[in-house]
Each structure stands twice: as structure tokens, then as C-alpha cells.
C-alpha positions in Angstrom: 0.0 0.0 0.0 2.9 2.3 0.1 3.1 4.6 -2.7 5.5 4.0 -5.1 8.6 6.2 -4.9 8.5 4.6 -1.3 8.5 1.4 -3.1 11.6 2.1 -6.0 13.6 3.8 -3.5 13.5 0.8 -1.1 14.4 -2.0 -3.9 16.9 1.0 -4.7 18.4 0.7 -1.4 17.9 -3.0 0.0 17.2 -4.9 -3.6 15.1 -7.5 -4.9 15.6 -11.0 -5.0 12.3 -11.9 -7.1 13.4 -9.4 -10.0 17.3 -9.8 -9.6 18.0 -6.6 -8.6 20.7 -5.8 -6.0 20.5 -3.2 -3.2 23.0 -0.1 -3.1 23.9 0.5 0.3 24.7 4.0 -0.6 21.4 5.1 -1.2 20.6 5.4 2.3 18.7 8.5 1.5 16.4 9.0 -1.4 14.2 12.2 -2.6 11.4 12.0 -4.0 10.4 14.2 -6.9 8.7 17.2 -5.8 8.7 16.2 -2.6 8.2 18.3 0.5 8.4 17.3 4.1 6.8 19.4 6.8 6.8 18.8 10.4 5.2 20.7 13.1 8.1 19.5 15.2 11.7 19.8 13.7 13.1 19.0 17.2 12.3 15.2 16.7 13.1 13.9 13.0 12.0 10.4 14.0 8.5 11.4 15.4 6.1 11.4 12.5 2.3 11.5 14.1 0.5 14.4 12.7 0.0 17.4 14.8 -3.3 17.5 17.3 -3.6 14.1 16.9 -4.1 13.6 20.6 -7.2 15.6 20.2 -9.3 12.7 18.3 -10.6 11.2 21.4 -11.7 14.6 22.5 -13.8 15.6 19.1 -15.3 11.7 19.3 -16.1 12.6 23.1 -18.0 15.7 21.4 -20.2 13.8 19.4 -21.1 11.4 21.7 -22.4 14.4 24.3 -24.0 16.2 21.3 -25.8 13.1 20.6 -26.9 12.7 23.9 -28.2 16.1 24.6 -30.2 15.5 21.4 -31.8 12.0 22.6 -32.3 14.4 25.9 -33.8 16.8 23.9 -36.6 14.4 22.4 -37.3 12.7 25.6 -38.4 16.3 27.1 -40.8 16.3 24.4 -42.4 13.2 25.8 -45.1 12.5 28.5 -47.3 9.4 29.9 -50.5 9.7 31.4 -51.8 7.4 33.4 -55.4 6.6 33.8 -56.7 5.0 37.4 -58.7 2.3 36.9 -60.9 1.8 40.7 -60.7 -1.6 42.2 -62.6 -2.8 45.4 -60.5 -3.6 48.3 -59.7 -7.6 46.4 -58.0 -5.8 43.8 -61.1 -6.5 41.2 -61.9 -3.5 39.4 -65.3 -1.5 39.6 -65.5 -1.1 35.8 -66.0 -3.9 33.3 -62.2 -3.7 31.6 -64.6 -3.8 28.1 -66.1 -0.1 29.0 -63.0 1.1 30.4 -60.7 0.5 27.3 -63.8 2.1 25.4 -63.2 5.5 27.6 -59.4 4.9 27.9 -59.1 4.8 23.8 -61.6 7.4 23.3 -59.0 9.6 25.9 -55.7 8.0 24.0 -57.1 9.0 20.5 -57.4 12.7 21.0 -53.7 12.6 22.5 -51.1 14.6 20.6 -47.9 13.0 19.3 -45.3 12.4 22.2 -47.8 11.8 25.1 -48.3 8.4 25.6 -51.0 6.6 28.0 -51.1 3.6 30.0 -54.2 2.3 31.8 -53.5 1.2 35.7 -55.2 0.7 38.6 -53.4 3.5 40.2 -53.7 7.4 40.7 -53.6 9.6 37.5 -50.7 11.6 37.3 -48.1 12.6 34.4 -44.6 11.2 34.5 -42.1 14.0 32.3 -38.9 13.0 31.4 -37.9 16.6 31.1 -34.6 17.7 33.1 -33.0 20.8 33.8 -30.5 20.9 36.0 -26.9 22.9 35.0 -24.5 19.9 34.3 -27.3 18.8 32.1 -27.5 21.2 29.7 -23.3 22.2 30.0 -22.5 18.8 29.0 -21.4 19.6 25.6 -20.1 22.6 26.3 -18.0 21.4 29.1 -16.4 18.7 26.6 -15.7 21.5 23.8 -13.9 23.6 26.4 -11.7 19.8 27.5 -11.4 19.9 23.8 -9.6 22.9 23.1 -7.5 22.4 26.5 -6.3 19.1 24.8 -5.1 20.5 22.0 -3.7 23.8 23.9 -5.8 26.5 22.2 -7.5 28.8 23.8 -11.0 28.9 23.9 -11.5 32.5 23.6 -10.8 32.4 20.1 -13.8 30.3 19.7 -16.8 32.3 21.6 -15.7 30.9 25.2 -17.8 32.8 28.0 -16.2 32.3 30.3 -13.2 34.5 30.1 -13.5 37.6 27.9 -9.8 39.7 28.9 -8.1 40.8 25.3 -5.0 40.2 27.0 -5.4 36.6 27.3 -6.6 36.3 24.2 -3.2 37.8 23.1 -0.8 35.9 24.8 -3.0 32.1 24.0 -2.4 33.5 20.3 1.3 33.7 21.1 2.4 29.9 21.3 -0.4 28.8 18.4 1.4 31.2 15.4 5.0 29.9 17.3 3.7 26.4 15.7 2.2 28.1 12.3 5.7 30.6 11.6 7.7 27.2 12.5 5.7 25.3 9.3 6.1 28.8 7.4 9.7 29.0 7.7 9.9 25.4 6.5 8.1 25.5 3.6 10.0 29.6 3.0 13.4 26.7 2.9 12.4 24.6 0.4 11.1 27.3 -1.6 14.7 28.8 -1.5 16.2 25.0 -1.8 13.9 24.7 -5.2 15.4 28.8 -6.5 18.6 27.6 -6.0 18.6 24.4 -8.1 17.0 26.7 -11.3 20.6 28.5 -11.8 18.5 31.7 -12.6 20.2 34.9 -13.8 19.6 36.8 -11.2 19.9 35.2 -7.5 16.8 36.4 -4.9 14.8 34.2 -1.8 11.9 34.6 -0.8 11.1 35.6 2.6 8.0 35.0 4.7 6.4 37.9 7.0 5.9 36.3 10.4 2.8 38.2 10.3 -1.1 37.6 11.4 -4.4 38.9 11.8 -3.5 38.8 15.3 -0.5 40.7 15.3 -0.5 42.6 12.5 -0.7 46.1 14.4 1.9 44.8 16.7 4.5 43.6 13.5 3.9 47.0 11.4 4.4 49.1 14.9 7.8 47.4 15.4 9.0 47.0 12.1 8.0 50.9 12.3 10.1 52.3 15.2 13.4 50.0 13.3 12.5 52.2 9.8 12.5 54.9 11.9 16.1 54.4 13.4 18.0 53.2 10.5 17.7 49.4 10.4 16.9 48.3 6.6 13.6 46.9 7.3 12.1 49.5 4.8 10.9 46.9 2.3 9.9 44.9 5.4 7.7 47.7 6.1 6.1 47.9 3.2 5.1 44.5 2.8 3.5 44.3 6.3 1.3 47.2 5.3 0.4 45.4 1.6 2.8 46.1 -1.0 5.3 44.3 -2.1 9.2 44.8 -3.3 8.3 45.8 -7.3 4.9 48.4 -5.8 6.8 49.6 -3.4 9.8 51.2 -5.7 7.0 51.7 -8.7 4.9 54.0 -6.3 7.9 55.9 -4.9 9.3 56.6 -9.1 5.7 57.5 -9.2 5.5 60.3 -6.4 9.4 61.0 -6.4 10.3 61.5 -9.7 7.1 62.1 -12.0 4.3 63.4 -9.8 6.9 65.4 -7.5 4.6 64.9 -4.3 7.3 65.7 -1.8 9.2 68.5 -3.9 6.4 70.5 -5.3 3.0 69.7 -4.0 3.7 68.5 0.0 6.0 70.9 1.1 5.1 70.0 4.6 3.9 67.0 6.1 0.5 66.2 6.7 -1.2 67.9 10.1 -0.7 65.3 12.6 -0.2 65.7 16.6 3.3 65.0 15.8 3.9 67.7 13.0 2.0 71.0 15.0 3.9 73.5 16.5 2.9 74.9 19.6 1.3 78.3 19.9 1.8 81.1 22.1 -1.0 79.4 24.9 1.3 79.0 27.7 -1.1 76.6 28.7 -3.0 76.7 32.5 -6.4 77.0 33.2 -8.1 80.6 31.5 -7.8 83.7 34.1 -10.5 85.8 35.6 -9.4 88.9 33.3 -9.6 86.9 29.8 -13.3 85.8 31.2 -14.1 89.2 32.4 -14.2 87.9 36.1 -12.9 89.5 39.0 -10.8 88.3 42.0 -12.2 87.5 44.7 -11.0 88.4 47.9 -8.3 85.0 48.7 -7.3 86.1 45.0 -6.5 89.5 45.8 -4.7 88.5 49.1 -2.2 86.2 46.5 -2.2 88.9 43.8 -1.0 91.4 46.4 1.3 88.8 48.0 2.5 87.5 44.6 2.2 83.9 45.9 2.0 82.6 42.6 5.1 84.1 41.1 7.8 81.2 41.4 4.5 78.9 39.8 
């Protein structure tokens, strides 16, 4: 059942008796053709389950409460009646059984679908099957929540209730896009590994943002402050906020050199809190004079004494 470069490359390696071939001990190794291998965890090149696969008890556990709740759900839409048939004190009843299965059909015919009836010689009285207490109706929800502590995702990210801080929510994202930028710098290698084997004219890699929904403001804020200071992350910049190498130098010939945004038409910067000059407002709460106020009399003592002088 194994497919078959598995199969060639081990008659390759160990041979075949049956079709006279003889094994080459030197081909130890084999690569398939466009073949790619990907593991969640490069710390362990000999364990090769899937990732999460601990977690497939937990999604079968699911089902099996979400079933459950649903066979609960029917059986609240059920009821019995019972139906007292008298007896005398020897336990013979005071109604020929005949004329009472008469009444008690008559009564069971005009009974909607779900309620059932039984005759007895007993009390009347309805038996529900209806429930309602907390662990009844959390069942499912309780084995969701075991789910995603399986698998070590936060539930937040999901609709949990019962924690809503953002900065949790941050910090469970942290170790889930640890695991997705390990896979993404994997594949960005054999990317490179497959440029390098075209003996192209001109020599480039490609390069993978370790960027998310999650941390997007985050990445663009600190690739930001490095622009700012020197470090040659410009193009890094630029491709966090959505343009890549080729836009990115088209769009600056484009305002630099033909459209002259910066040397003709935006002298100054845009108006920003960061670009404003201050004006003359030395700043303090408005005086009595400027509102047409006077002083009153603990004002006058501090005018006169010139208390606020040094202030």
C-alpha cells in the first residue's frame, strides 16, 4: 500500500531477489520528486504522528455528548398519562375492563404526538422525562472547552464565555502562530532549496512575514520604530502594510520623480499631533481677566502677596 517512490527507493536501497536486482547501500537516503516534508516539530526527526492528533478522542467525546443532549432533547418532548382504573379492596376493578378501554381509547385517540398513556389501577398523574439541571444542559459545552484544552488553544478564540480579557486572548495566540511561523519557515526553505537548483540569472529568496491577523498592528508598529532608526527593514515595512518589493519602488518613481509629491505639492507634512507647532498658549487654566471675572477676595490676598510668582 505504500506509494510507489517509497516502493523504488526501497528495492533502490535493499534490492530484490524476485526481480534480480541488488541493493545499493549508498542510497541510504532518497528524494522523492517534488517532494516536500513538513513537520510541526523539527526537534524530533523520528516522530512522525500528525499534529493535534491527541485531540481525536476529544472531538469523538463531542459527538457522543451532542448526541446525547439530542436523545435528551426528544425525551423532554415526551409524557405518559396514566389513567386510574378503581378496584374494590380484592383488587377486582369497579368497571368492566370492556367499558373502560372504550373511555381509555376514546381519551388516547385525541392525545397529541409524544404523550403516551397507560391504563393502571393506580392514581392519574403525568410522568415527564424533562430535566433541567446545569450539568445537564453544560455537558457539551464542558467537553468542547476539555477539547480545546487538549489540544492547547484557547477557547477565547472560539466564543468561550467564560473569560473575555483581550490580554489573554493575546498571549494564547502567542504559542499557536509559534507552531504556524515554524511550518512557514519550512516550507519559505524549500522554496529557497527549489530557486537555488534553477541557476536563474539573477539570484533572490523569498522571505515570509511572520505576520497575522493577530499581530498585524503589533509587527507593522515594530517593524515601524526600526525604519524609523535606521535598520533596513524599509521593504519589510512595506510589505507588512500590503505592498510588495516591485509596488513599493514603482509607487515611490511614481510620487518622487514624476508626480513630485514631496518637492512640489507637499511641502510639509500632513497635520498630525506629531507635526503641529505649539502656539503662544502658555497653557493653565483661563484667568479671571480673559473671562471678564474678578478676583475674589483670597485672590486678591495672592495677587498682592504675589504667591503665585515662582508657579
Amino acid at each position: 500500500m505504500y506509494g510507489n517512490n517509497f516502493v523504488n527507493a526501497y528495492y533502490l536501497y535493499k534490492g530484490d531477489s524476485k526481480k534480480g536486482l541488488k541493493g545499493d547501500k549508498t542510497k541510504k537516503w532518497y528524494e522523492p520528486e517534488n517532494g516536500i516534508c513538513i513537520k510541526a516539530d523539527e526537534s524530533d526527526p523520528l516522530y512522525s504522528l500528525p499534529i493535534f492528533t491527541g485531540t481525536l478522542l476529544s472531538v469523538l467525546d463531542i459527538e457522543d455528548y451532542r448526541m446525547l443532549q439530542k436523545v435528551k432533547t426528544e425525551n423532554d418532548n415526551y409524557k405518559i398519562l396514566s389513567f386510574k382504573l378503581d378496584t374494590n379492596d380484592e383488587g377486582i376493578p369497579l368497571m368492566d375492563y370492556g367499558q373502560a378501554s372504550k373511555y381509555f381509547q376514546t381519551a388516547a385517540d385525541s392525545l397529541a404526538d409524544g404523550v403516551g398513556a397507560i391504563l393502571t389501577p393506580f392514581d392519574v398523574k403525568d410522568i415527564s422525562f424533562q430535566t433541567s439541571t446545569a450539568s445537564d444542559r453544560n455537558a457539551v459545552t464542558d467537553a468542547e472547552a476539555q477539547f480545546w484544552e487538549t489540544a492547547g488553544v484557547s477557547s477565547l478564540l472560539f466564543g468561550s464565555t467564560k473569560a473575555t480579557s483581550s490580554a489573554s486572548l493575546t498571549l494564547s495566540v502567542k504559542p499557536d502562530e509559534a507552531i504556524a511561523y515554524s511550518l512557514l519557515r519550512q516550507f519559505e526553505r524549500f522554496f529557497n532549496m527549489k530557486l537555488k537548483k534553477m541557476n536563474l540569472d539573477y539570484l533572490f529568496k523569498i522571505a515570509f512575514l511572520q505576520q497575522s491577523i493577530f499581530n498585524s498592528d503589533e509587527y507593522i508598529n515594530r517593524l515601524s520604530k526600526a525604519a524609523s532608526l535606521g535598520m533596513p527593514v524599509k521593504l519589510e515595512y512595506a510589505a507588512a502594510l500590503g505592498l510588495s518589493p516591485s509596488d513599493t519602488l514603482g509607487i515611490t518613481y511614481l510620487e518622487e520623480d514624476i508626480l513630485a509629491l514631496s518637492t512640489k505639492h507637499w511641502l510639509a507634512p500632513l497635520v498630525s499631533s506629531n507635526t503641529q507647532t505649539s502656539t503662544e498658549n502658555e497653557g493653565g487654566r483661563p484667568t479671571n481677566s480673559s473671562q471678564g471675572k474678578g478676583l475674589t477676595e483670597s485672590g486678591e490676598q495672592t495677587k498682592e502677596g504675589n504667591q503665585n510668582e515662582n508657579r
